[in-house]
Backbone as CSV, one residue per row, in Angstrom:
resi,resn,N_x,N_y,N_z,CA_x,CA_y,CA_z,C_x,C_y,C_z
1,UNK,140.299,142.804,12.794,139.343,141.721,12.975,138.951,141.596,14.455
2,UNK,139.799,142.140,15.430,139.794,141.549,16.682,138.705,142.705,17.208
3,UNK,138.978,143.709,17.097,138.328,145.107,17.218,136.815,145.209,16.874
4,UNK,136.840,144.711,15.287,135.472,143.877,15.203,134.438,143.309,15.799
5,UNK,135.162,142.428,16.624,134.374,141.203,17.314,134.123,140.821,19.080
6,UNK,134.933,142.704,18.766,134.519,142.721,20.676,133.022,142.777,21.234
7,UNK,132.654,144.005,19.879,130.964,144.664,20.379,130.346,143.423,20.962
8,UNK,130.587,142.203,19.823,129.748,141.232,19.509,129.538,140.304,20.981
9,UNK,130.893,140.638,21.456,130.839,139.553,22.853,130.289,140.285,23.829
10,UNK,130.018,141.461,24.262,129.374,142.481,25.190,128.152,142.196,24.390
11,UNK,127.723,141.967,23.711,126.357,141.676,22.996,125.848,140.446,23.672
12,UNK,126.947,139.536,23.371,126.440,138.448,24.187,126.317,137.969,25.646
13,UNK,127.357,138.752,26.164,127.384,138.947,27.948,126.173,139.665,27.942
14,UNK,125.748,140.705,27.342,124.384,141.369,27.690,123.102,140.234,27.813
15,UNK,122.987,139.695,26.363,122.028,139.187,26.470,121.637,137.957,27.285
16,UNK,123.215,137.154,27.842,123.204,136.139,28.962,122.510,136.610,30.266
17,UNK,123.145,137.970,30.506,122.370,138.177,31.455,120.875,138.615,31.786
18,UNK,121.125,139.084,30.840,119.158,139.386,30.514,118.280,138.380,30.653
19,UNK,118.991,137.252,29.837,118.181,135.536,29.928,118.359,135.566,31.163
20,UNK,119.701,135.450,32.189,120.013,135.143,33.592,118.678,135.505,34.669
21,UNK,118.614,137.224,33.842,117.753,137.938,35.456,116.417,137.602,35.307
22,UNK,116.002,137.328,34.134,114.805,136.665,33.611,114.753,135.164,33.862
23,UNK,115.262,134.521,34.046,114.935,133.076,34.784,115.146,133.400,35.920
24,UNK,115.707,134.139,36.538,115.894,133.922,37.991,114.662,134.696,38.629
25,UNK,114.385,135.635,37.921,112.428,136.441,38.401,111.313,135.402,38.217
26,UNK,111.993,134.332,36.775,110.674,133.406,37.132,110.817,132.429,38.020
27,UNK,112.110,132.103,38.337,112.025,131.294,39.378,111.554,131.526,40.986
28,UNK,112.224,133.051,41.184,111.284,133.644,42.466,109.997,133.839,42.171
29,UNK,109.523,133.802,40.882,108.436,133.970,41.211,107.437,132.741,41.543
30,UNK,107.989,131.928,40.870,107.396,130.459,41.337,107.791,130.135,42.735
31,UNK,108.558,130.470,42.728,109.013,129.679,44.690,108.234,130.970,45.583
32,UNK,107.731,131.797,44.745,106.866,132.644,45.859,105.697,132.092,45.694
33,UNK,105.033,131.850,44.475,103.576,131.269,44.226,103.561,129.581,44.852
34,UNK,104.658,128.802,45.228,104.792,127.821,46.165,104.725,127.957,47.418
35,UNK,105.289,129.031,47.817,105.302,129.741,49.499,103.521,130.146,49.906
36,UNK,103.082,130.517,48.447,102.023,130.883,49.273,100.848,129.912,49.005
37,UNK,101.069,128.820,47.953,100.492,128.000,47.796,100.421,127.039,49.340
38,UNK,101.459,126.897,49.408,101.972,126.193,50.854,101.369,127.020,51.849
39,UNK,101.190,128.425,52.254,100.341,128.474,53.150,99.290,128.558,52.935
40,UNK,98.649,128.422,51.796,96.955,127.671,51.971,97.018,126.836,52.327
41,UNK,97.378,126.069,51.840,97.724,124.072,52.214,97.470,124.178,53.719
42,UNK,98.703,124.764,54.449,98.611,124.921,56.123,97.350,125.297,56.925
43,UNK,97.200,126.438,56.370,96.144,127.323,56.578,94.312,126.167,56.605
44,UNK,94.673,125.363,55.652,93.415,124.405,55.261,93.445,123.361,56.120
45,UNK,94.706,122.609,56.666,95.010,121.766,57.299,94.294,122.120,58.870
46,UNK,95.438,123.323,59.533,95.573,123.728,60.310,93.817,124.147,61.667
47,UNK,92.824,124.612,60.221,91.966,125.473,60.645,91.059,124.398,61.086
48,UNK,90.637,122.802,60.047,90.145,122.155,60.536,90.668,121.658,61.739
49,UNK,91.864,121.085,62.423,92.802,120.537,63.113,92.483,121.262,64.709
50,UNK,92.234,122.629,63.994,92.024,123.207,65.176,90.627,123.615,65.970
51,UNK,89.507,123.047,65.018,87.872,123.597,65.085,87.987,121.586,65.594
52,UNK,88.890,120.476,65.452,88.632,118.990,65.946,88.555,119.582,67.415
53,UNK,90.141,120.200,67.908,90.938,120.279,69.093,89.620,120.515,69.663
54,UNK,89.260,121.957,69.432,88.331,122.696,70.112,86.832,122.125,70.426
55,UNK,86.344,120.748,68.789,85.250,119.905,69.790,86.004,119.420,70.558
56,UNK,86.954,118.594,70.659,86.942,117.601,71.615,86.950,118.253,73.427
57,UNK,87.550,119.343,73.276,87.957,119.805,74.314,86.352,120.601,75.093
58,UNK,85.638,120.725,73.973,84.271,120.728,74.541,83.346,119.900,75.002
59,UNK,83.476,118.487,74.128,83.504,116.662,74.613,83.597,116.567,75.920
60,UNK,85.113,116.642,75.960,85.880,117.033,77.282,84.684,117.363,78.814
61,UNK,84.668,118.609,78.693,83.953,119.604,79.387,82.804,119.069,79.635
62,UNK,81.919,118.870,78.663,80.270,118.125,78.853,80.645,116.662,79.668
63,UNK,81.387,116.180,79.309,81.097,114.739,80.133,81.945,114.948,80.923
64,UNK,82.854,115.682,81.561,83.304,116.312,83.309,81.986,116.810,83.996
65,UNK,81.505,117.436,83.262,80.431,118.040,83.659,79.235,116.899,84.125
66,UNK,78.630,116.000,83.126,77.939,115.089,82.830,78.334,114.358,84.327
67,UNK,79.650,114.062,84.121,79.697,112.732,85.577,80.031,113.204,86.955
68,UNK,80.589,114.814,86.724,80.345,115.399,88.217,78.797,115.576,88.646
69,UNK,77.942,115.752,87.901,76.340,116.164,88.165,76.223,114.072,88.757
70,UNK,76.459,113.494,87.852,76.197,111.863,87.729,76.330,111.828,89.762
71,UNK,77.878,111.800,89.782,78.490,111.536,91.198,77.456,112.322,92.122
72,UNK,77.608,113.505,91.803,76.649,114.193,93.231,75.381,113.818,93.296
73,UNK,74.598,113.273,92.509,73.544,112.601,92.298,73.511,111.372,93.189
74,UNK,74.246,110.735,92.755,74.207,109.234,93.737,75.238,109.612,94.719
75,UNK,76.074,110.657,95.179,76.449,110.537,96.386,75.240,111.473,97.112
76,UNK,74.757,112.330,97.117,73.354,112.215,97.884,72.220,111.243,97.476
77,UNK,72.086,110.121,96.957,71.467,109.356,97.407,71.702,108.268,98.337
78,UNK,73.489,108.113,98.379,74.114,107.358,99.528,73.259,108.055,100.720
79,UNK,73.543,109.199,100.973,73.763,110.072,102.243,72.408,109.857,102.536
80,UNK,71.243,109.786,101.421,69.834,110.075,102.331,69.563,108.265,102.757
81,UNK,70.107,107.553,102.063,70.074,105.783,102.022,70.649,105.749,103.774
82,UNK,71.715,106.124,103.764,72.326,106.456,105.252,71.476,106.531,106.338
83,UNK,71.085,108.474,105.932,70.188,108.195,107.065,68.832,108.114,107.455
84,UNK,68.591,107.253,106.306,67.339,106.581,106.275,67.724,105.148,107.414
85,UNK,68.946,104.638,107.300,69.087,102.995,107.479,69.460,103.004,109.468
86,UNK,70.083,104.782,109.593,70.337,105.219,110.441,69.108,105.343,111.662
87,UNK,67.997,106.429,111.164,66.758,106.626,111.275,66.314,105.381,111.916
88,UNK,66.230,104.426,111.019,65.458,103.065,111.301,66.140,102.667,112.474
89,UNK,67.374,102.571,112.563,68.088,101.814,113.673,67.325,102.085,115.055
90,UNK,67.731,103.846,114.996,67.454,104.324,115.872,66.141,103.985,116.554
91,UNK,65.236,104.151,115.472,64.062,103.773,116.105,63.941,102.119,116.675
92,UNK,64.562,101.460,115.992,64.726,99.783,116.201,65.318,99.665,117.816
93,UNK,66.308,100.334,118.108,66.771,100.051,119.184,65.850,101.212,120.586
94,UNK,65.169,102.074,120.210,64.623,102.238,121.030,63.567,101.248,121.317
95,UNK,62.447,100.428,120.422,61.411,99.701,120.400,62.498,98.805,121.599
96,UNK,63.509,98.260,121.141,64.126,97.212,121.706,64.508,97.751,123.317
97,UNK,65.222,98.828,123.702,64.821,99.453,124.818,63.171,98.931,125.751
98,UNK,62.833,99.732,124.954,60.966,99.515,125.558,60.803,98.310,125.741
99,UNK,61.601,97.157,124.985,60.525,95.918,124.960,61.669,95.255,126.281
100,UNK,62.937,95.426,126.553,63.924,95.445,127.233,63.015,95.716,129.149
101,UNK,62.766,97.064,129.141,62.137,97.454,130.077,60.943,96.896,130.406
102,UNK,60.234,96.376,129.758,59.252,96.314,129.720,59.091,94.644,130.440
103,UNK,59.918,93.677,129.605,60.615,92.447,130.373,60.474,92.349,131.754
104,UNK,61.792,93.671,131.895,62.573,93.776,133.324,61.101,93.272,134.317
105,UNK,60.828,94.605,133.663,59.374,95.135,134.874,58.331,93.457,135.076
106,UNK,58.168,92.932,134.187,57.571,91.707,134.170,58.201,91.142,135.221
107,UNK,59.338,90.609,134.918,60.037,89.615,135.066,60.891,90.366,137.019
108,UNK,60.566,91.644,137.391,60.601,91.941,138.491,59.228,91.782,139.440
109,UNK,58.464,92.186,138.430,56.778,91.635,139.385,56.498,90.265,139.638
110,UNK,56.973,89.623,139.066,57.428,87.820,139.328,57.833,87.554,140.553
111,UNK,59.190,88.199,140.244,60.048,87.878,141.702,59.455,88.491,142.683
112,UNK,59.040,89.547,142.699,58.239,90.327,144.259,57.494,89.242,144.555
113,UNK,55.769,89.085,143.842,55.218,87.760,143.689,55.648,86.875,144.731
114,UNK,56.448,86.700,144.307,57.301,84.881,144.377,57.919,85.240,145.919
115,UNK,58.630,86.223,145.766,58.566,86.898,147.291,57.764,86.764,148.639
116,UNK,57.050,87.190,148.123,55.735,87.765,148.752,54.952,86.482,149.300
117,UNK,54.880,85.336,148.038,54.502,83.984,148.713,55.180,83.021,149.603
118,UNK,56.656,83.448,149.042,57.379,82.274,149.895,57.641,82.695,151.692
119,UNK,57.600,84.556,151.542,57.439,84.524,152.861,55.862,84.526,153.888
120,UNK,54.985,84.355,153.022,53.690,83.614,153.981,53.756,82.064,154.362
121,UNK,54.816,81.161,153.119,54.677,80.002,153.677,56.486,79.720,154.818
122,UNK,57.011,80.789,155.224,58.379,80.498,155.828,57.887,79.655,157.151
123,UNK,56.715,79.563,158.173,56.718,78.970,159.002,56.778,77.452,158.962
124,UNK,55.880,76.640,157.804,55.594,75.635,157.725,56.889,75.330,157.069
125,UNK,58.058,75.977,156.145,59.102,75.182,155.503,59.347,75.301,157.121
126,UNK,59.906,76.178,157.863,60.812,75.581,158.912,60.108,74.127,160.058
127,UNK,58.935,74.200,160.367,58.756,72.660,160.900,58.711,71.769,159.863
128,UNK,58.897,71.701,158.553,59.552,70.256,158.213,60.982,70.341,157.964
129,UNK,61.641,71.396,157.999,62.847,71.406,157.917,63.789,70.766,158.849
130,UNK,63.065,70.665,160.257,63.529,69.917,161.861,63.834,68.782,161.604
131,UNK,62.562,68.282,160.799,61.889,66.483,161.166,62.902,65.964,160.067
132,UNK,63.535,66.774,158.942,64.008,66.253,157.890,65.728,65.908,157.587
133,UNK,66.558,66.122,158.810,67.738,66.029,159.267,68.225,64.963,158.323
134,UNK,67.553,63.542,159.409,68.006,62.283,158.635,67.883,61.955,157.631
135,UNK,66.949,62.201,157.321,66.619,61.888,155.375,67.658,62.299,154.482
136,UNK,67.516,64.103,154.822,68.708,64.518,153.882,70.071,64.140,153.878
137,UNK,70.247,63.602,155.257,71.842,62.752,155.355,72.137,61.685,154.799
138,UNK,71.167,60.559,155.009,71.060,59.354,154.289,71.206,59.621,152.484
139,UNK,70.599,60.783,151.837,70.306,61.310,150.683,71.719,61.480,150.064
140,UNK,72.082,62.450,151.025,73.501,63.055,150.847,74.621,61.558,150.408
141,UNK,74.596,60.695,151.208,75.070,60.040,151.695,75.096,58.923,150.081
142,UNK,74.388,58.801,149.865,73.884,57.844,148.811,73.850,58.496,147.379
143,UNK,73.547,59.717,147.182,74.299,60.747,146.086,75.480,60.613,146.083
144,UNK,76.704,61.000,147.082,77.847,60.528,147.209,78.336,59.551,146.404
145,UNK,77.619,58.525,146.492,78.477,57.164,146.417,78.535,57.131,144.920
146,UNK,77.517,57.284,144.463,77.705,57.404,142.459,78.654,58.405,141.806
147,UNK,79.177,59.070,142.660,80.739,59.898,142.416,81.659,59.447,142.424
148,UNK,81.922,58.435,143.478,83.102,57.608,143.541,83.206,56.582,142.725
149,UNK,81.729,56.029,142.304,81.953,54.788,141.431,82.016,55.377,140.189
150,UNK,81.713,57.118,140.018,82.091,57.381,138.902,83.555,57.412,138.333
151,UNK,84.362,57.917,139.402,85.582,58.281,139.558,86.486,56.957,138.996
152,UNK,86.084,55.609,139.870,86.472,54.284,139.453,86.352,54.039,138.119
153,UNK,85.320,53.916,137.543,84.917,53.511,136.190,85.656,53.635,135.148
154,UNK,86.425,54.466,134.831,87.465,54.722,133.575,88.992,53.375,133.740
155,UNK,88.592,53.267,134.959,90.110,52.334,134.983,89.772,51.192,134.957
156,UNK,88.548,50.723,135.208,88.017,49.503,134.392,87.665,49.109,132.981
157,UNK,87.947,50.194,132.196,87.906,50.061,130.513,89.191,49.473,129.978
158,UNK,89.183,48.224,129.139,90.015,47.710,128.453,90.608,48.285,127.428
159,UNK,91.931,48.042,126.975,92.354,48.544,125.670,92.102,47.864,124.556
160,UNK,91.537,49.114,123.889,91.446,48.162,122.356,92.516,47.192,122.195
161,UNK,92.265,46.403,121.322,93.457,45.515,120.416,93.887,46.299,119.070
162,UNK,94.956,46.352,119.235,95.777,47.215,117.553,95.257,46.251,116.417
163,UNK,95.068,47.108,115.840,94.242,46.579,114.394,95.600,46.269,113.541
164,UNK,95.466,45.066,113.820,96.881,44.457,112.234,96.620,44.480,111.548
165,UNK,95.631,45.035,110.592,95.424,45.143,108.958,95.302,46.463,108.727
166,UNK,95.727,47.800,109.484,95.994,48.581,109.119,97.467,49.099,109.081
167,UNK,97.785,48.890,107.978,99.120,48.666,107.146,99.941,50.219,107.772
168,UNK,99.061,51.286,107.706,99.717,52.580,107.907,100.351,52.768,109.741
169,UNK,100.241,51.675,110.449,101.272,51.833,111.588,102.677,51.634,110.856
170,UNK,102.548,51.108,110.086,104.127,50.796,109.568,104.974,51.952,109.280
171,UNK,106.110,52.381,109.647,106.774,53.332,109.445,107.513,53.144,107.848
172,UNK,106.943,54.436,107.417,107.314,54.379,106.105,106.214,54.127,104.636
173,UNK,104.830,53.092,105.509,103.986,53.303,104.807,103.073,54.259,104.668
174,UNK,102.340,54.751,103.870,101.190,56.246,104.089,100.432,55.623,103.596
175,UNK,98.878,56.030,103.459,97.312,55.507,102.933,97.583,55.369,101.716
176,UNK,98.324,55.958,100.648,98.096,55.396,99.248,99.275,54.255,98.785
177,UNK,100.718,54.370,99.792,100.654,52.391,99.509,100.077,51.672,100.016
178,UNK,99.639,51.703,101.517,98.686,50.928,101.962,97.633,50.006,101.251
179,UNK,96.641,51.364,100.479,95.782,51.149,99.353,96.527,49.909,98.247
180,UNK,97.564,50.163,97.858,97.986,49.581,96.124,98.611,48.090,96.863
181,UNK,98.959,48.379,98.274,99.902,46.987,98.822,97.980,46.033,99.189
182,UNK,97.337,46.565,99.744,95.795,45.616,100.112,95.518,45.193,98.685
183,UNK,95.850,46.279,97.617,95.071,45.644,96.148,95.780,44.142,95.619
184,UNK,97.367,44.083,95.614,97.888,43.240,95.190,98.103,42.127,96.181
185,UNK,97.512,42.376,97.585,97.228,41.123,98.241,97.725,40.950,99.768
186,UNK,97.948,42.199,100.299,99.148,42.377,101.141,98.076,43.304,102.854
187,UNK,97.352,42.312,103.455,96.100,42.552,103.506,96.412,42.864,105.469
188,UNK,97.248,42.619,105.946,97.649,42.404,107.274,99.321,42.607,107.554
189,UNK,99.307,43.688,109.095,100.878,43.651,109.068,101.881,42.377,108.875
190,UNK,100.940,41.185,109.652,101.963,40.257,109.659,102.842,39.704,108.305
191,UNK,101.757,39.686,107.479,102.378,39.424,105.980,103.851,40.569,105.539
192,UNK,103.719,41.530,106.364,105.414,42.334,105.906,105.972,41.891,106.736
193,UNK,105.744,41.496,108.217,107.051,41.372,109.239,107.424,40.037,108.693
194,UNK,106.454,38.367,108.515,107.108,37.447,108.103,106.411,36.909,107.020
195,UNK,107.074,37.762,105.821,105.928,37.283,104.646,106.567,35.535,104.067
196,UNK,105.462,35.152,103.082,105.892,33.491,102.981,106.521,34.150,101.342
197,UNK,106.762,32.912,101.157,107.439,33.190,99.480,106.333,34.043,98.598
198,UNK,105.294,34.000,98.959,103.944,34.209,97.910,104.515,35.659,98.188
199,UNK,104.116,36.110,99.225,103.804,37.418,100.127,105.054,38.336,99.533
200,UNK,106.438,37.302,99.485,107.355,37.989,98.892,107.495,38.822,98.161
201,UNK,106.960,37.728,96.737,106.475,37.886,95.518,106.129,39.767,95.481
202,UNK,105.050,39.235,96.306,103.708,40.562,96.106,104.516,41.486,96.633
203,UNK,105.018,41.307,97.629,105.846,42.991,98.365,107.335,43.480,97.255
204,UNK,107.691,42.837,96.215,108.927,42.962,95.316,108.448,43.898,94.687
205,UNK,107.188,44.315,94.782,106.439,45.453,93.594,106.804,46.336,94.337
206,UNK,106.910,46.754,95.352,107.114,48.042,95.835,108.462,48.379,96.596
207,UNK,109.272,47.271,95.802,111.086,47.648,95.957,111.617,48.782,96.240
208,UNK,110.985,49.716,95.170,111.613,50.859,94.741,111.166,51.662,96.150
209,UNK,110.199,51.679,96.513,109.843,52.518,97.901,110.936,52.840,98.908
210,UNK,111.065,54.379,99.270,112.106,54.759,100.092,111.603,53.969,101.674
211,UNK,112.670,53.086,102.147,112.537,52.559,103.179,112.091,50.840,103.088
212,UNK,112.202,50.350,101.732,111.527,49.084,101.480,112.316,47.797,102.468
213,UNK,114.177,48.258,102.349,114.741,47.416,102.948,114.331,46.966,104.355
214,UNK,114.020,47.916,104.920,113.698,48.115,106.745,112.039,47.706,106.597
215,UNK,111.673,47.760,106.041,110.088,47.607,106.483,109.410,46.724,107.108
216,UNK,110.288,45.436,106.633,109.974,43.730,107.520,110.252,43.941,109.110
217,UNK,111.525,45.073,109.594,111.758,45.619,110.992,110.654,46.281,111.322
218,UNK,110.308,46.744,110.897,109.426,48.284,111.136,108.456,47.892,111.500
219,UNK,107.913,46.561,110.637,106.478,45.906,111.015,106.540,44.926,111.929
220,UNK,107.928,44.090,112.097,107.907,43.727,114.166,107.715,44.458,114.513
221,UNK,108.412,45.471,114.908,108.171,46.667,116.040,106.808,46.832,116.203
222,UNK,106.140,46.666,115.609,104.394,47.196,115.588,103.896,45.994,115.904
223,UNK,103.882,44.992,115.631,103.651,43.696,116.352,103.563,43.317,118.014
């Protein structure tokens, strides 16, 4: 029986493997028809991906291009703006030269002029210049004197009188209590150095103020 039933199992190891090598060819063969499925896929991806790269990088190029032409454009129009503004100067300050010289020369034919007359009249200034001794002394003399009484004059000015209703001599007060102490009634130093009961009243509002204790001192002193 045993002898029998050997063939039968080599029958069946055969045909396991037969099934075996036969699924395993269709399975390479599918994982090959995936491999190459997959590089279409890539291949499709890839080709557009790479025709983007290549506009942009031509994008790129045109507008480097575009704004280097742009720049040299308006940097020679700086340069001719230049020396156009240059140009002008130049010419501006020569006109100004010319008109300079031109002055001088005026304003030297004047003085020759002026020259020229004062020495035809030098005889007649010197005979009144003789006769005119005393006059100009007496002159001198009397010009003088409104110097000295100028000199005097400042030490005859009185001093103001200190204004007692401006609260801000007080040490410790500034312009905006000043302000809120005049609103509630507090209108003159004397009312802090010796206020009456009323005055009291009114200055208790501003207790809290750094320095309130001293302030009735503060405002003798200023008195």
């Amino acid at each position: 029986m045993a002898k029998k039933a050997k063939p039968s199992v080599d029958k069946i190891v055969k045909k396991v493997n037969k099934e075996f090598n036969k699924t395993s060819s269709q399975i390479e063969s599918l994982i090959n028809d995936a491999l190459k499925q997959f590089d279409s896929l890539q291949n499709q991806i890839q080709d557009p991906v790479r025709k983007l790269l290549k506009e942009v990088d031509e994008l790129r190029d045109r507008e480097m291009k575009r704004f280097n032409e742009e720049f040299e454009r308006r940097l020679n129009e700086f340069h001719e703006l230049q020396n156009s503004i240059l140009e002008r100067l130049g010419i501006a300050s020569k006109e100004l030269k010319d008109e300079v010289k031109k002055t001088a020369d005026t304003a030297s034919a004047k003085v020759d002029k002026a020259k020229s007359k004062a020495a035809s009249t030098k005889p007649a200034a010197k005979s009144t210049a003789k006769k005119a001794p005393a006059k100009t002394t007496a002159k001198a003399k009397t010009a003088a004197k409104p110097k000295t009484a100028a000199k005097k004059a400042p030490a005859k000015k009185a001093a103001k009188p200190a204004n007692k209703n401006d609260l801000t001599r007080v040490k410790g007060i500034g312009p905006a209590t000043a302000k809120k102490m005049q609103e509630a009634g507090i209108n003159s130093i004397e009312q802090i150095a010796s206020p009456s009961d009323a005055d009291k009243e009114k200055l208790q509002a501003f207790s809290k103020m750094k320095g309130f204790a001293t302030l009735s001192d503060e405002a003798k002193k200023v008195l």
